[in-house]
KELO-247538 format. One record per residue: residue number from 1; residue in three letters; x, y, z of N, C-alpha, C, O, CB in turn. Coordinates in steps of 0.05 Angstrom, whole numbers, plus 5000, padded with zeros to 4 digits. Glycine has a CB too. Layout:
<sites>
> num, residu, nc1, nc2, nc3, cac1, cac2, cac3, cc1, cc2, cc3, oc1, oc2, oc3, cbc1, cbc2, cbc3
> NUM, ALA, X, Y, Z, X, Y, Z, X, Y, Z, X, Y, Z, X, Y, Z;
...
</sites>
This chain:
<sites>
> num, residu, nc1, nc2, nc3, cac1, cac2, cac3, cc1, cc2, cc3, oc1, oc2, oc3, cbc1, cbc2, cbc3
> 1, UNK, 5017, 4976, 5000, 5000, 5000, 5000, 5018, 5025, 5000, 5028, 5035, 4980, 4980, 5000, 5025;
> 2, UNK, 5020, 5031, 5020, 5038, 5064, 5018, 5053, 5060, 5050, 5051, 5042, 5067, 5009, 5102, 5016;
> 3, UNK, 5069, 5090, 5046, 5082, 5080, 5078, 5071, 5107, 5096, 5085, 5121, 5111, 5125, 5076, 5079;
> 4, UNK, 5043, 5111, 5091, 5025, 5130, 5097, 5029, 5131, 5133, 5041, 5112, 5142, 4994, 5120, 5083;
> 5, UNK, 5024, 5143, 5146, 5022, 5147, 5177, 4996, 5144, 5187, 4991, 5138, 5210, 5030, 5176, 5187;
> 6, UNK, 4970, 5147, 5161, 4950, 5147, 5173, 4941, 5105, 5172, 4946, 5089, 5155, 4929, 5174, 5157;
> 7, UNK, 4928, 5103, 5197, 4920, 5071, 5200, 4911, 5055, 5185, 4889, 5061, 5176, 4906, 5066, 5215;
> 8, UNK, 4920, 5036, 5178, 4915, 5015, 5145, 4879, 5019, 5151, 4867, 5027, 5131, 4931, 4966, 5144;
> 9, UNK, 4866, 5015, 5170, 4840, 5011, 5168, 4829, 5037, 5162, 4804, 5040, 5161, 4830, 4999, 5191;
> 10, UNK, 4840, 5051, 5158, 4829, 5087, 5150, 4828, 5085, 5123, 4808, 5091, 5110, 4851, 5116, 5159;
> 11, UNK, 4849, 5078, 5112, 4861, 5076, 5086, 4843, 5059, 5079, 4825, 5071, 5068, 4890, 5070, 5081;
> 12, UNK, 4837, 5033, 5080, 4814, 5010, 5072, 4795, 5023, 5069, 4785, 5020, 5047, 4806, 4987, 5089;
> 13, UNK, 4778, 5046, 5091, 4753, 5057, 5082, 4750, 5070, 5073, 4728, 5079, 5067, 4739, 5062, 5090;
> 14, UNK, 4779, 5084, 5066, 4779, 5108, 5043, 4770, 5095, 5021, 4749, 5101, 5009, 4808, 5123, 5035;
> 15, UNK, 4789, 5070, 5011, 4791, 5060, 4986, 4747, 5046, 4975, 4735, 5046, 4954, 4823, 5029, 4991;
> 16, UNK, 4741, 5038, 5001, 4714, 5029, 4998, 4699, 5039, 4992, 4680, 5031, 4978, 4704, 5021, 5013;
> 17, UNK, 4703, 5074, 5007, 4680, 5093, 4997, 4684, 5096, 4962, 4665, 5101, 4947, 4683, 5126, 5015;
> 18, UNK, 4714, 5091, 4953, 4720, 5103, 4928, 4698, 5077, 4902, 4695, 5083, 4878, 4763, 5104, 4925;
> 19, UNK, 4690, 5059, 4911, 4674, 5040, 4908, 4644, 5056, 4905, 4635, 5053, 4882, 4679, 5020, 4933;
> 20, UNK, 4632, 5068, 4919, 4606, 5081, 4923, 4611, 5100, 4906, 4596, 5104, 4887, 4597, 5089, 4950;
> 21, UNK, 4632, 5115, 4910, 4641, 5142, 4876, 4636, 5130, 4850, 4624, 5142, 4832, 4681, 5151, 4871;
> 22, UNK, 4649, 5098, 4846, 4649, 5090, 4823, 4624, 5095, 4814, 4617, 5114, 4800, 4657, 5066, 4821;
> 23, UNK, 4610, 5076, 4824, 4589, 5067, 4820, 4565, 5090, 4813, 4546, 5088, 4797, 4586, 5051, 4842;
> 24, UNK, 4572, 5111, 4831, 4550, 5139, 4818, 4562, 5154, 4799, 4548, 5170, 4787, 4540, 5163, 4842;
> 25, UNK, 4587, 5153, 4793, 4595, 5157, 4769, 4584, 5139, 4740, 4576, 5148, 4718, 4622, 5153, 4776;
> 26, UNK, 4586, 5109, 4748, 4570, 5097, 4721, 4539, 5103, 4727, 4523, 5107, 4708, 4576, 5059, 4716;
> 27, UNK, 4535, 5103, 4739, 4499, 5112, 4738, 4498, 5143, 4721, 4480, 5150, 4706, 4483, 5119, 4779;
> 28, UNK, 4522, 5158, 4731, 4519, 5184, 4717, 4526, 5178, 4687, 4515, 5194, 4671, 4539, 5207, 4730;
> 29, UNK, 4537, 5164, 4679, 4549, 5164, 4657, 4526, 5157, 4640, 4520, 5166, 4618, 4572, 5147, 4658;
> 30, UNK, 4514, 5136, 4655, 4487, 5132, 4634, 4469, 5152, 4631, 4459, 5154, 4609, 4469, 5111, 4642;
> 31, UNK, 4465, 5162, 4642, 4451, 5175, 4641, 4454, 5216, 4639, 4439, 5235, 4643, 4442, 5161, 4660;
> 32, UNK, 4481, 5211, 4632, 4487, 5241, 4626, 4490, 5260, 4642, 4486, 5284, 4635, 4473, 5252, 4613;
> 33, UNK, 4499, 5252, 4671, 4490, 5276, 4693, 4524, 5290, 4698, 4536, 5279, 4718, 4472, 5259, 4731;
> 34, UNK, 4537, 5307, 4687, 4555, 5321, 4683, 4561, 5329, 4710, 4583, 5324, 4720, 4551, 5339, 4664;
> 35, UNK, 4545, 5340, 4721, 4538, 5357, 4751, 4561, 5322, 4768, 4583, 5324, 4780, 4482, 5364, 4764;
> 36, UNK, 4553, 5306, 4764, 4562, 5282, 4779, 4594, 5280, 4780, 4610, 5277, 4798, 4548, 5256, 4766;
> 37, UNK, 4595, 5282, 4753, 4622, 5284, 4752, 4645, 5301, 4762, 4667, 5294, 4769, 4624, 5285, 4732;
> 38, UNK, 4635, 5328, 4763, 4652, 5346, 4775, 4644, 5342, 4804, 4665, 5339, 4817, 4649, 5374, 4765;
> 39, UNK, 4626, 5342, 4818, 4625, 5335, 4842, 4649, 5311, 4851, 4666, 5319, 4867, 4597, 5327, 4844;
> 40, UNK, 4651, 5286, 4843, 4658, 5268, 4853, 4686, 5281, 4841, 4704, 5281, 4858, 4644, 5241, 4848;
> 41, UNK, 4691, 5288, 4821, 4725, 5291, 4813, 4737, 5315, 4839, 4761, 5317, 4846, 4730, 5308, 4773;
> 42, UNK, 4718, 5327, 4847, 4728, 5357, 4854, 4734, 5346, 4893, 4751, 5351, 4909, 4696, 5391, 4845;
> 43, UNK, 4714, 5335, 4892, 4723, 5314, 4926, 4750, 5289, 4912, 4771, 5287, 4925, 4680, 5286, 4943;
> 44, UNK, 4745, 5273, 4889, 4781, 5264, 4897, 4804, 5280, 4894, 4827, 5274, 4900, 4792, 5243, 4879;
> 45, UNK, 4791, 5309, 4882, 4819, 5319, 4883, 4829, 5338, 4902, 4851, 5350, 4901, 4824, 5330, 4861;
> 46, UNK, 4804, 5339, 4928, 4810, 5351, 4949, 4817, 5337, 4969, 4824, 5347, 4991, 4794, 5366, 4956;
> 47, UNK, 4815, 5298, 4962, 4819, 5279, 4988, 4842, 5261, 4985, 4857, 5253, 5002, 4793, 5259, 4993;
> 48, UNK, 4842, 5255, 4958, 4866, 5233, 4956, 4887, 5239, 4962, 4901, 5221, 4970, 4871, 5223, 4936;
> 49, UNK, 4902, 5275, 4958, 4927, 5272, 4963, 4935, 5270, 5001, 4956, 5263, 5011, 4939, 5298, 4946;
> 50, UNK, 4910, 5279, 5013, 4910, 5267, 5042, 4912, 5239, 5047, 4913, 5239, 5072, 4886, 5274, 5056;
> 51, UNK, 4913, 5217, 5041, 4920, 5189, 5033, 4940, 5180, 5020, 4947, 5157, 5019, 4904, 5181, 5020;
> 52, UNK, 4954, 5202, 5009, 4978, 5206, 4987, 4969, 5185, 4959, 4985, 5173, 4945, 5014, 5193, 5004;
> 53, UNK, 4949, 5184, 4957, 4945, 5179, 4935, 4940, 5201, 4911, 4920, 5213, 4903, 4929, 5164, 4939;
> 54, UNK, 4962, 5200, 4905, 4970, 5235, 4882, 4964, 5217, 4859, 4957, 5235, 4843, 5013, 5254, 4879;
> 55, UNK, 4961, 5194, 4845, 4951, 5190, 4823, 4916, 5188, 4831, 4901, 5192, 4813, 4966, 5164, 4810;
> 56, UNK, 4911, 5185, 4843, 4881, 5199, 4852, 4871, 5219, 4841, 4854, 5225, 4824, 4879, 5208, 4878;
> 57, UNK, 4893, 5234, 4860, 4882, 5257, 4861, 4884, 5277, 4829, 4874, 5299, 4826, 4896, 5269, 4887;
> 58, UNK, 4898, 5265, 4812, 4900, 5273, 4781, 4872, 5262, 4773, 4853, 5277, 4767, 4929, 5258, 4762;
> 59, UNK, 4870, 5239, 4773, 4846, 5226, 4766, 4821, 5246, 4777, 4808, 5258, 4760, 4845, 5196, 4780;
> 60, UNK, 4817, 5247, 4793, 4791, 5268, 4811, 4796, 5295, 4790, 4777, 5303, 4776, 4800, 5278, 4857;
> 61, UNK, 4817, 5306, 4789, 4826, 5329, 4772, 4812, 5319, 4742, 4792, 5329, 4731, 4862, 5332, 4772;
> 62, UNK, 4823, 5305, 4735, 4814, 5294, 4703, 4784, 5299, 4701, 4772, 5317, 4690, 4818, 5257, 4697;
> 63, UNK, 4773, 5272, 4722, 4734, 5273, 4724, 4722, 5296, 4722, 4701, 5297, 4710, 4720, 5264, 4752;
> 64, UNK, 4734, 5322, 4735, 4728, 5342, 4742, 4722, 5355, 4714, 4699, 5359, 4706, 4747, 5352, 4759;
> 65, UNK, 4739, 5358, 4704, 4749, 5374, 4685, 4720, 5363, 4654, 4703, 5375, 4641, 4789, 5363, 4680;
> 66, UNK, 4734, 5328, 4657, 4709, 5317, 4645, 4680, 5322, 4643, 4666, 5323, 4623, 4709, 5298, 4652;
> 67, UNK, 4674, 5324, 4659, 4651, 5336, 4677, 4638, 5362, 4660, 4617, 5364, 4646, 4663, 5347, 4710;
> 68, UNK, 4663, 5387, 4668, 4655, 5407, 4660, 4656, 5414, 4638, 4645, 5436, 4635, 4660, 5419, 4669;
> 69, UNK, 4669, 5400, 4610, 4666, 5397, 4586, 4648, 5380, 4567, 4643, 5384, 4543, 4683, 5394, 4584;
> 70, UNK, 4638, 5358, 4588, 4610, 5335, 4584, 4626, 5322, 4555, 4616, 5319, 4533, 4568, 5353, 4576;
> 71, UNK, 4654, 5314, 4566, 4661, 5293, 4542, 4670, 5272, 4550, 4690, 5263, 4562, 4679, 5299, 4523;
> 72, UNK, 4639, 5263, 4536, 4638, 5227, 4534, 4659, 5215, 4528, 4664, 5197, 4545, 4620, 5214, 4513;
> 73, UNK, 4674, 5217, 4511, 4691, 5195, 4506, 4724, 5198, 4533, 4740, 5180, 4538, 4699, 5200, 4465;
> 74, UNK, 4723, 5220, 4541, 4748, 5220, 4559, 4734, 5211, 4597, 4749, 5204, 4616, 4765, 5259, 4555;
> 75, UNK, 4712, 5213, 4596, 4690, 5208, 4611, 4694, 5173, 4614, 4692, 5158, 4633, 4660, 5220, 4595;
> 76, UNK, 4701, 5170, 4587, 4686, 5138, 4593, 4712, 5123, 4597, 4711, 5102, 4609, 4663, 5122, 4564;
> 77, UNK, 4736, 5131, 4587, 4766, 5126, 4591, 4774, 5130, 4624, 4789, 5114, 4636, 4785, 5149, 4571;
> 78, UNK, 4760, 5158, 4639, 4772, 5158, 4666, 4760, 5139, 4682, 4772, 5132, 4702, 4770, 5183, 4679;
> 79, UNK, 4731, 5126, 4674, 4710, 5106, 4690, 4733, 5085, 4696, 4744, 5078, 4717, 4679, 5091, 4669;
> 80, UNK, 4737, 5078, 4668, 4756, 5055, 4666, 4787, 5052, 4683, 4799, 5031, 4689, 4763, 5054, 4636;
> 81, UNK, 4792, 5074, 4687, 4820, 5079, 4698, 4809, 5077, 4733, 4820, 5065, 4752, 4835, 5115, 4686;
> 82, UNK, 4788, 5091, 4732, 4781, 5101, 4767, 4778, 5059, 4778, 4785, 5048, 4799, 4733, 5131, 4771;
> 83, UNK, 4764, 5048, 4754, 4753, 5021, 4764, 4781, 5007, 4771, 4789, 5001, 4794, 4734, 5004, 4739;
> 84, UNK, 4794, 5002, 4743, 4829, 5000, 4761, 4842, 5001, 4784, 4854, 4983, 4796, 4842, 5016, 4757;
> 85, UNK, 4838, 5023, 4789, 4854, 5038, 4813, 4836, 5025, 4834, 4849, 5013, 4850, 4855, 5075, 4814;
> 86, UNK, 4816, 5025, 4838, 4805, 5010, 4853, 4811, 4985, 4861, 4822, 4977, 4881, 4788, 5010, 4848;
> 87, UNK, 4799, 4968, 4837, 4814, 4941, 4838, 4840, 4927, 4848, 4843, 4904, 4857, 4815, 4937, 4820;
> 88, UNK, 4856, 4946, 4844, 4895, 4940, 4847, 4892, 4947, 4872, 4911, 4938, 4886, 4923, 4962, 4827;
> 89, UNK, 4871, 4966, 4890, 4878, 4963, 4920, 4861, 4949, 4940, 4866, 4947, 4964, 4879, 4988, 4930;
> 90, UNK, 4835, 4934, 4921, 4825, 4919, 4938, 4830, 4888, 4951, 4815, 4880, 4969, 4806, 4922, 4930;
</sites>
């Protein structure tokens, strides 16, 4: 994981909530809700680097950005990346 200071079990429920992000992220995606995207990008990019997760926190930056331009196709590339990043820490 990291050689973070804060307690592995903090870090586990960080990574779990990032699970509940996914997931209203693909609901947004279907359904076009832009507003979703910058929300959830604009909280990873104000939380992850507290976790030291700095490729996070680019990612949250990216969503964000995605978000506020409503493009699908870079939209549907960060889903894929965010699902990743997930995966490799669960």
């Amino acid at each position: 994981m990291s050689d973070s200071q804060l307690p592995e079990a903090m870090i586990k429920r960080y990574i779990e909530r990032r699970q509940t992000d996914l997931a209203a992220l693909e609901k947004a995606f279907a359904q076009k809700e832009w507003e979703t995207f910058c929300r959830v990008g604009h909280q990873l990019k104000g939380n992850a680097a507290t976790f030291e997760f700095f490729d996070l926190e680019t990612l949250g930056i990216e969503l964000e950005k995605a978000g506020e331009t409503k493009n699908e196709k870079e939209a549907e590339r960060l889903l894929s990346a965010f699902g990743k990043w997930i995966s490799a820490r669960s």
